[in-house]
C-alpha positions in Angstrom: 59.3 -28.7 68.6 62.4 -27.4 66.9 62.5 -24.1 65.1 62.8 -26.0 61.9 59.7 -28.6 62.5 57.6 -24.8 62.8 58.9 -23.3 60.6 58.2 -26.3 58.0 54.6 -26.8 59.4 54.2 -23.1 58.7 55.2 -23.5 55.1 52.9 -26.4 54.9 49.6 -24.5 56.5 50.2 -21.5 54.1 50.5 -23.8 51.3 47.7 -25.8 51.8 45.2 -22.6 52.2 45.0 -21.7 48.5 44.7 -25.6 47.5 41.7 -25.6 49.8 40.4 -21.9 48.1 40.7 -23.8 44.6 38.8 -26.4 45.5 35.8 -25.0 47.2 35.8 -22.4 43.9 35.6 -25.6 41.7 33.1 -27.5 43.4 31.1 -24.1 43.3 31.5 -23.4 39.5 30.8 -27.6 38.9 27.4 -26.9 40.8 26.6 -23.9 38.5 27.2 -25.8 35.6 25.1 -28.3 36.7 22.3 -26.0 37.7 22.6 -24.6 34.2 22.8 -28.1 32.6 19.5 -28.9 34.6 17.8 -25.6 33.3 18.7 -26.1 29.7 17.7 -30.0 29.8 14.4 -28.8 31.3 13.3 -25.5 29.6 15.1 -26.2 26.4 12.3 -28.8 25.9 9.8 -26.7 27.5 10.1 -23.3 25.8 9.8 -25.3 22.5 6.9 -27.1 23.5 5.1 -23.7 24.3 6.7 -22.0 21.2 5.3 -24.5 18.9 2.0 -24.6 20.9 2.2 -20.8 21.4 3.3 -19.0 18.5 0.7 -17.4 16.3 0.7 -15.7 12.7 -1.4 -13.0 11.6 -5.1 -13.8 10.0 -5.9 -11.8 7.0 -8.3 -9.0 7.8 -10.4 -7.3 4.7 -12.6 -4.9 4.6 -14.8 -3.6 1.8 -17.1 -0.3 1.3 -20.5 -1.3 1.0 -22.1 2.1 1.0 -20.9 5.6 1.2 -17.1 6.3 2.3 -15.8 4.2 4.3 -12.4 5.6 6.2 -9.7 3.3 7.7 -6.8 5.1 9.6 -4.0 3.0 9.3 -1.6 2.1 12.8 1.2 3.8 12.0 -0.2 6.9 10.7 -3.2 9.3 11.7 -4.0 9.6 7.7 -7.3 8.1 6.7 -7.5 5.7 4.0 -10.9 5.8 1.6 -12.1 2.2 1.0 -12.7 2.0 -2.8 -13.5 -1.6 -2.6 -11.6 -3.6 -0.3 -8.5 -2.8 1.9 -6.0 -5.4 3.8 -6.1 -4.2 7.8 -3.5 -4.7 10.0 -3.7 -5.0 13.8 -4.2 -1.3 15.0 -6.3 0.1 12.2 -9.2 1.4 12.7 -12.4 1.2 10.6 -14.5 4.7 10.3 -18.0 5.1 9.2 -20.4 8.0 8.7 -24.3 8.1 8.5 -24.0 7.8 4.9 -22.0 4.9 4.5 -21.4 1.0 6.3 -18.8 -1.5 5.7 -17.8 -5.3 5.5 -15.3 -6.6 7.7 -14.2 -10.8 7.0 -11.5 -12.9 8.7 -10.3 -15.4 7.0 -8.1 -18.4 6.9 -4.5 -18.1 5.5 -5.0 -20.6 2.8 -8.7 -20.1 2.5 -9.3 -16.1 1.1 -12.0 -17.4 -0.6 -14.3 -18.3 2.2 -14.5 -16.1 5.3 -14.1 -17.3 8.9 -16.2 -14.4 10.4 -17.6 -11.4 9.4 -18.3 -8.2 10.9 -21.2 -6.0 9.2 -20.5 -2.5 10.7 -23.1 -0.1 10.3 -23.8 3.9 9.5 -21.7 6.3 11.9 -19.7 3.1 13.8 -16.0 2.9 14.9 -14.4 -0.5 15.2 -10.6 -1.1 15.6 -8.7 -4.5 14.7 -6.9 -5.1 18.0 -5.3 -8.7 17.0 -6.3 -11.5 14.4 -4.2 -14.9 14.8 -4.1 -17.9 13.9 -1.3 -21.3 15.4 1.7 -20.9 13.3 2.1 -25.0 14.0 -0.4 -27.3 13.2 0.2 -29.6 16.7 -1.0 -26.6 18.7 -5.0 -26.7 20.0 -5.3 -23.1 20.2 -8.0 -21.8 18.7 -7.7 -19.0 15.8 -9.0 -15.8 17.6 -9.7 -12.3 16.5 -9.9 -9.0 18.9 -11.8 -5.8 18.1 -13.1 -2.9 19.6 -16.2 -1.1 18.9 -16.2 2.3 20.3 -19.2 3.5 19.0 -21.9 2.3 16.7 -23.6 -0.6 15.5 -22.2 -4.0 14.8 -23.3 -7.1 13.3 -21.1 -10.0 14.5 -21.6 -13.7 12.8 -18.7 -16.4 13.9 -17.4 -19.2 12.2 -19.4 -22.2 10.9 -16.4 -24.2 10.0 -16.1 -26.7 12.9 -12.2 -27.6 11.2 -11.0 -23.9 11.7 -13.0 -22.2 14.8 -12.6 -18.7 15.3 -13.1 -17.1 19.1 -14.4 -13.3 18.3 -14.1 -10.6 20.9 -15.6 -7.6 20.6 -14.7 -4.9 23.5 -16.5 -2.0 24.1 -16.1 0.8 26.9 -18.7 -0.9 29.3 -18.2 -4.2 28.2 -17.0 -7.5 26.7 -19.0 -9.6 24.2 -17.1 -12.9 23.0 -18.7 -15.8 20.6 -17.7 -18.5 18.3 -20.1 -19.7 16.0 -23.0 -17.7 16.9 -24.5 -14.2 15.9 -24.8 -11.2 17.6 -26.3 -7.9 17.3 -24.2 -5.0 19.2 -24.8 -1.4 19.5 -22.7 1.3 22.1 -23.5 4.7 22.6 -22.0 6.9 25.6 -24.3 5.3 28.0 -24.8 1.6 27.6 -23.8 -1.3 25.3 -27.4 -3.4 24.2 -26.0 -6.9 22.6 -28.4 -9.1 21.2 -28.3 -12.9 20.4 -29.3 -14.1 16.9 -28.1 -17.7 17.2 -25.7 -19.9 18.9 -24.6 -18.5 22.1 -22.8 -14.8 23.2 -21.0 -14.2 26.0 -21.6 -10.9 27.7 -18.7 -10.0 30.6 -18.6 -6.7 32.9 -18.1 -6.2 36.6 -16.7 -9.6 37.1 -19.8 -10.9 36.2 -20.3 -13.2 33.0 -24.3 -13.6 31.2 -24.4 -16.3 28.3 -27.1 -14.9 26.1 -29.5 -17.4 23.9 -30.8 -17.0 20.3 -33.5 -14.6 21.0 -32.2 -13.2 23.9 -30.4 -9.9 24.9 -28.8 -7.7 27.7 -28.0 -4.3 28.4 -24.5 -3.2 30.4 -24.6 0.3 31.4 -21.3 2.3 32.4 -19.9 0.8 35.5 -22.4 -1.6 35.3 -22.6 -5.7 35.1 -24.6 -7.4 32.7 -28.9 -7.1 32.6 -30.2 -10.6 33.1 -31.1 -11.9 29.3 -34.5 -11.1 28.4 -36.8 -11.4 25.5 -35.0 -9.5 22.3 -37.3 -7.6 21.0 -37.5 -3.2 20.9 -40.5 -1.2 20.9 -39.4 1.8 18.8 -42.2 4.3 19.2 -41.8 6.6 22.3 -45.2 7.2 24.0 -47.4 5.5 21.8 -49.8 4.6 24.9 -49.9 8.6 25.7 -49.2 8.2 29.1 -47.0 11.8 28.8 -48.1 14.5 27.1 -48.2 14.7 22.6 -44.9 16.8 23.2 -42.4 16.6 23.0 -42.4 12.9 21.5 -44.7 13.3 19.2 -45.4 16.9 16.8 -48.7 17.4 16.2 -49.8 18.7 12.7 -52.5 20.4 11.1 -52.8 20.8 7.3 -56.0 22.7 5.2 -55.9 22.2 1.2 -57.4 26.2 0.7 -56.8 29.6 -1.2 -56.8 30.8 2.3 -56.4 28.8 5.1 -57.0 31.0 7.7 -60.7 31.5 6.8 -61.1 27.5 7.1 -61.8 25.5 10.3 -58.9 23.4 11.2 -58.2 20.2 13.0 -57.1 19.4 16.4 -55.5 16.6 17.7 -55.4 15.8 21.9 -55.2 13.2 23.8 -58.2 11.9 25.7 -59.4 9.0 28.4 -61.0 6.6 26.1 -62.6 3.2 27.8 -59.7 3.2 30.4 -57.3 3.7 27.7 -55.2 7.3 26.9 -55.5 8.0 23.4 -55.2 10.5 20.5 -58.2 12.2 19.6 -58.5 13.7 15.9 -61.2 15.8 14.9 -62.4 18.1 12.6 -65.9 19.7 12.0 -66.0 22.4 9.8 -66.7 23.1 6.3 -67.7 20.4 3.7 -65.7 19.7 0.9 -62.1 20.5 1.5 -59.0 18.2 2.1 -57.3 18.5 5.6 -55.5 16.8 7.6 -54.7 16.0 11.6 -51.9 14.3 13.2 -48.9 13.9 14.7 -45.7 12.9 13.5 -42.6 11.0 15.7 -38.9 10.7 14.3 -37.6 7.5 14.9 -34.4 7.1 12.8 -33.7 3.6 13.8 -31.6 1.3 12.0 -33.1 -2.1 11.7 -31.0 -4.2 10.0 -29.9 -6.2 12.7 -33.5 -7.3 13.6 -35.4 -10.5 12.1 -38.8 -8.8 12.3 -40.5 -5.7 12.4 -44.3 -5.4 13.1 -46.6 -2.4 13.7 -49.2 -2.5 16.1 -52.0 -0.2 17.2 -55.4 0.7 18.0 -58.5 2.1 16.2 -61.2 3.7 17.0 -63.5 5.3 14.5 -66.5 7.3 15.2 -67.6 9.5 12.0 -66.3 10.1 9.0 -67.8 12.4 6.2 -65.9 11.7 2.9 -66.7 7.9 2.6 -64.4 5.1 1.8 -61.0 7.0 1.4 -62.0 8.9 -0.6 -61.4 8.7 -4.9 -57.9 8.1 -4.6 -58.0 5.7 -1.9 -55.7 8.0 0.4 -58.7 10.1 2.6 -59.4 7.7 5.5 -60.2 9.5 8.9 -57.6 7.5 10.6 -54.4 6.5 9.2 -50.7 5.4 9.7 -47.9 6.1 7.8 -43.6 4.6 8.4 -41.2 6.3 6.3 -37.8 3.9 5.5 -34.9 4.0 3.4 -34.2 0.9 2.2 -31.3 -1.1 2.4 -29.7 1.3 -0.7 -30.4 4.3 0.6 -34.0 4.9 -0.9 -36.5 6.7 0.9 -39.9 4.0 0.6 -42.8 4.2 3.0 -46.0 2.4 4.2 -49.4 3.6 4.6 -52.4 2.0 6.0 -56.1 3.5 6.4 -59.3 2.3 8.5 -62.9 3.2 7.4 -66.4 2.9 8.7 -68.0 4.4 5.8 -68.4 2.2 2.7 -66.9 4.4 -0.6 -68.9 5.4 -3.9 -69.5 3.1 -6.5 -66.0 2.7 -8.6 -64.1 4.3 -5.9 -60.6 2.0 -5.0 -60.2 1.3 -1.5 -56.4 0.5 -1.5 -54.0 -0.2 1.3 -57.0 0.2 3.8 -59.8 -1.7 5.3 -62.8 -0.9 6.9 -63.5 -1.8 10.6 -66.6 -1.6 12.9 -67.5 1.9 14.5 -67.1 2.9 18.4 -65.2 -0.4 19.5 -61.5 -0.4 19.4 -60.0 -2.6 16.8 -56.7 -4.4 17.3 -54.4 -4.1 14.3 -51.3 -5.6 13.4 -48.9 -5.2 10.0 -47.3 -7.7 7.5 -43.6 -8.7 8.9 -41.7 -5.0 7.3 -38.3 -7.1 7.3 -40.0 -10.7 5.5 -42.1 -9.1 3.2 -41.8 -10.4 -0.5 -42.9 -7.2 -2.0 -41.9 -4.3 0.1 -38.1 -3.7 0.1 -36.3 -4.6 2.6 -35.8 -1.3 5.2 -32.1 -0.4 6.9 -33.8 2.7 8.7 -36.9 3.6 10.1 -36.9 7.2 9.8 -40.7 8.1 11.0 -43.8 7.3 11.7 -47.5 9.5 11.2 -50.4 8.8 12.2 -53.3 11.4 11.1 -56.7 11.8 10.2 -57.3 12.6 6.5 -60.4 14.0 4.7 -63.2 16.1 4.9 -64.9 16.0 8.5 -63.9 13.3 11.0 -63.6 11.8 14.2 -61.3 9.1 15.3 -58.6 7.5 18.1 -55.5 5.7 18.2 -54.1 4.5 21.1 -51.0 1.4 21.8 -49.1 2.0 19.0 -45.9 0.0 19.0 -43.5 -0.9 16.4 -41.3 -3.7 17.6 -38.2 -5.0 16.3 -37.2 -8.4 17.4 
């Protein structure tokens, strides 16, 4: 080969390298624009279809005062805001009550403010939080409208939507637990230890630990701290503590012994103790002393319960009598030698009580017996009270604040033994 031919095919080789550079450059920027026509013609369609499946607007939130001061500290500041009657939330405020005052909380549908979706009845010293309330922001999504809250203490009544056209999901997080619902009702109180939710219709789920318990009208379960979910059992609450006597009087009960005298101290009082009785621990109340003046024996527990939550609230107990020296109960019907007395404040804030008396010993002629009845001597009678919470005369109680039960009169000798007041 010549000097020329090289020197030619030389020329040619270096000219053909960047032709060859150009290409593969252009056959790599045609595959990206292809990738990228590929990803648009793909996710263009697909992040529309979630957007209009996935986007969400925000549900209106009220909430209104129904007793006391209700505070609502706002998201964006650490201010509190008094509830005078009603107050839009947003997502982050947080609802505040005290032990004078509860509140109303309602959900509703953006073009329905009239009727609520939900409501939340939050109860005397209770902290809830609005964590999220949304509803679709198209109509071709089958998401359903859901609302988020957390109660960090306190009591909660929770009642979901009955509207089948616009269902509501409620969750309601507390620090041990996770209760969600629909279109049921639930009961939920949290203190430091434990969260107790109760079922009141439809059905509640209950989620901790990894481990999920779908409660029943009727039904309830208990999640301590670190805990998973009690098995449901019967809903129902026995609010008196050591009302068998199994322990001692005290410290549960305070026993109490009151003398109507110039001088007391020159007067025989009661004594109350607690005694075997037929197989049974019970409270003994006696008094033998001087004739003719008013005392009274017996012990007193504080219960301070809030019952609103409850369908029902019955007492039982039982009587014994053995003597009694004032008969009947005396001229104003309120001297029986055994009787039991719950102190409430209704639902506005009024203190009410109850009373009931047992005798064995008929009264004078003309003498009232009210609110008592008499019942047969030495055997142990088994006594159960009207329905507190269905009654159509007694008001309705929020709170049960006490409960006595004491020998009144003259001279006496009587037992009680299995008392129970139970809220189901």
């Amino acid at each position: 080969m010549t000097i020329a031919e090289q020197s030619n095919q030389t020329v040619q080789q270096s000219t053909s390298k960047p032709y060859e550079g150009v290409g593969r450059q252009a056959w790599i920027l045609l595959w990206i624009a292809f990738g990228i026509f590929t990803i648009l013609l793909v996710g263009i369609p697909f992040t529309l279809n979630w957007y209009l499946h996935n986007a969400t607007s925000a549900l209106p939130v009220r909430v209104e005062g129904i007793r006391g001061t209700t505070l609502v500290v706002k998201s964006e500041s650490e201010d509190a805001t008094a509830v005078i009657e009603t107050l839009d939330m947003q997502e982050g405020d947080t609802i505040r009550t005290d032990d004078t005052s509860r509140a109303n909380v309602s959900i509703y549908a953006p073009d329905k403010l009239s009727d609520s979706l939900a409501t939340i009845q939050l109860r005397s010293n209770s902290e809830l939080m609005l964590e999220q309330a949304r509803t679709p922001h198209f109509s071709m999504s089958d998401n359903p409208n859901h609302a988020n809250f957390d109660l960090s203490v306190g009591r909660a009544r929770v009642t979901g939507s009955a509207d089948d056209e616009t269902p509501l999901q409620i969750t309601i997080s507390t620090p041990h637990t996770i209760v969600r619902l629909r279109d049921g009702s639930a009961a939920i109180a949290v203190d430091n230890d434990s969260t107790e939710v109760n079922a009141r219709s439809g059905e509640v789920e209950v989620i901790a630990q990894g481990r999920m318990v779908v409660l029943n009208a009727g039904r309830q379960s208990t999640v301590a701290l670190g805990e998973p979910p009690s098995d449901p059992q019967a809903s129902s609450k026995n609010l008196v503590i050591n009302g068998d006597f199994s322990q001692p009087l005290e410290p549960a009960w305070k026993p109490e012994s009151d003398v109507d005298a110039a001088d007391p101290s020159k007067v025989t009082d009661g004594n109350v103790s607690i005694v075997n009785s037929g197989g049974r621990q019970a409270a003994y109340f006696v008094r033998e002393g001087e004739e003719g003046i008013h005392t009274e024996t017996g012990i007193t527990q504080q219960i301070d319960a809030d019952v609103l939550d409850y369908d029902s609230l019955i007492l039982r107990m039982d009587a014994r009598l053995i003597s009694q020296s004032l008969q009947g109960g005396g001229i104003q019907s309120s001297e029986f030698p055994l009787m039991v007395r719950i102190d409430f404040l209704d639902v506005y804030g009024k203190p009410q009580f109850w009373t009931r008396g047992f005798y064995i010993v008929d009264p004078v002629a003309n003498w009232p017996i009210r609110d008592g009845e008499k019942i047969p001597s030495f055997v142990w009678y088994e006594y159960e009270s009207p329905d507190f919470l269905n009654s159509p005369t007694f008001p309705r109680p929020q709170t049960v604040t006490s409960i006595r039960v004491y020998a009144s009169g003259h001279n006496y000798r009587s037992q009680a033994s299995g008392i129970e007041l139970i809220a189901r």
